[in-house]
C-alpha positions as CSV (number, residue, x, y, z in Angstrom):
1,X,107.9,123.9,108.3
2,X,107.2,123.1,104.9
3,X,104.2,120.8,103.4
4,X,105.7,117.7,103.4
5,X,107.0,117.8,107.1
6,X,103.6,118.2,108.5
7,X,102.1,115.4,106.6
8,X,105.1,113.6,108.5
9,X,104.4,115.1,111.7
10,X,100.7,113.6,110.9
11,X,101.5,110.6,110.1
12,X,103.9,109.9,113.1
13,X,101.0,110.8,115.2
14,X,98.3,108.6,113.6
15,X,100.9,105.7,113.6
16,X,101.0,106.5,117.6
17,X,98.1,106.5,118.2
18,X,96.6,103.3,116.3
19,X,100.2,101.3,118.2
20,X,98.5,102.5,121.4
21,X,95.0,101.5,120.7
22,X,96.2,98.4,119.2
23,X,98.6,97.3,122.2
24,X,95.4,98.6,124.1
25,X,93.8,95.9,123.1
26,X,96.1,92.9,122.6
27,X,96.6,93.6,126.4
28,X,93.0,93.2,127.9
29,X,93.6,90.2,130.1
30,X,97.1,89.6,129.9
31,X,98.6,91.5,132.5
32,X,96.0,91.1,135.4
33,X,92.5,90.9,136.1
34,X,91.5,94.0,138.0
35,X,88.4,94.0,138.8
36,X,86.6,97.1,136.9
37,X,89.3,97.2,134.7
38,X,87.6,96.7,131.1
39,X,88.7,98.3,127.7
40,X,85.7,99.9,125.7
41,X,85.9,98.1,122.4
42,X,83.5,101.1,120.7
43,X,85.6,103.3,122.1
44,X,89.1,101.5,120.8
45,X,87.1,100.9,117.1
46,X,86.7,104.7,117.0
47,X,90.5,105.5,118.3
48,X,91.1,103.0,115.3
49,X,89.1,104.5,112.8
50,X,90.3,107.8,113.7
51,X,93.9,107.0,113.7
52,X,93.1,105.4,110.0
53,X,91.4,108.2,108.4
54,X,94.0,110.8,110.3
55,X,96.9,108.5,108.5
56,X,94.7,108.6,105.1
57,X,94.4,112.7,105.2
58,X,98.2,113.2,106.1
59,X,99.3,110.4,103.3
60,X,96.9,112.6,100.7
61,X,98.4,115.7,102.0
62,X,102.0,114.3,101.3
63,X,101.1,113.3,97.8
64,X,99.1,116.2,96.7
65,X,102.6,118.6,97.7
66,X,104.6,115.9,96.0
67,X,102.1,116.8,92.5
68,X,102.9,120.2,93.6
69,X,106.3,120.1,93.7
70,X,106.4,118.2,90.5
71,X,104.3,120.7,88.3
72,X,106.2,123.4,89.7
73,X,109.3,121.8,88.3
74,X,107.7,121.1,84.6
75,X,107.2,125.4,84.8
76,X,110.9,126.2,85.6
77,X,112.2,123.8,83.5
């Protein structure tokens, strides 16, 4: 798998995983009110943040081979 693919591969899974928190969320309370059955905001914040600075790593990777691939070109040109 090449450089680019696995920044895609990263940033499918942050984009999952920050839809999940997020619907997560926008359920608590809609559906039903079991009793004990609570969402950990922290807990969601930190799935969040994660998912954000996963998505920012993986976008960074995808540019920095796109400067690679670029330079690499100017030399066989």
């Amino acid at each position: 798998m090449d450089i680019l693919g696995i920044a895609q591969v990263g940033l499918n899974q942050a984009q999952g995983q920050v839809e999940k928190t997020a619907q997560r969320i926008a359920g608590v309370g809609a559906l039903s009110q079991v009793p004990g059955d609570s969402v950990s905001l922290s807990d969601d914040m930190v799935s969040l943040m994660t998912g954000k600075n996963q998505f920012e790593a993986d976008l960074g990777l995808a540019k920095t081979a796109d400067e690679m691939t670029k330079q690499t070109l100017n030399l066989l040109a």
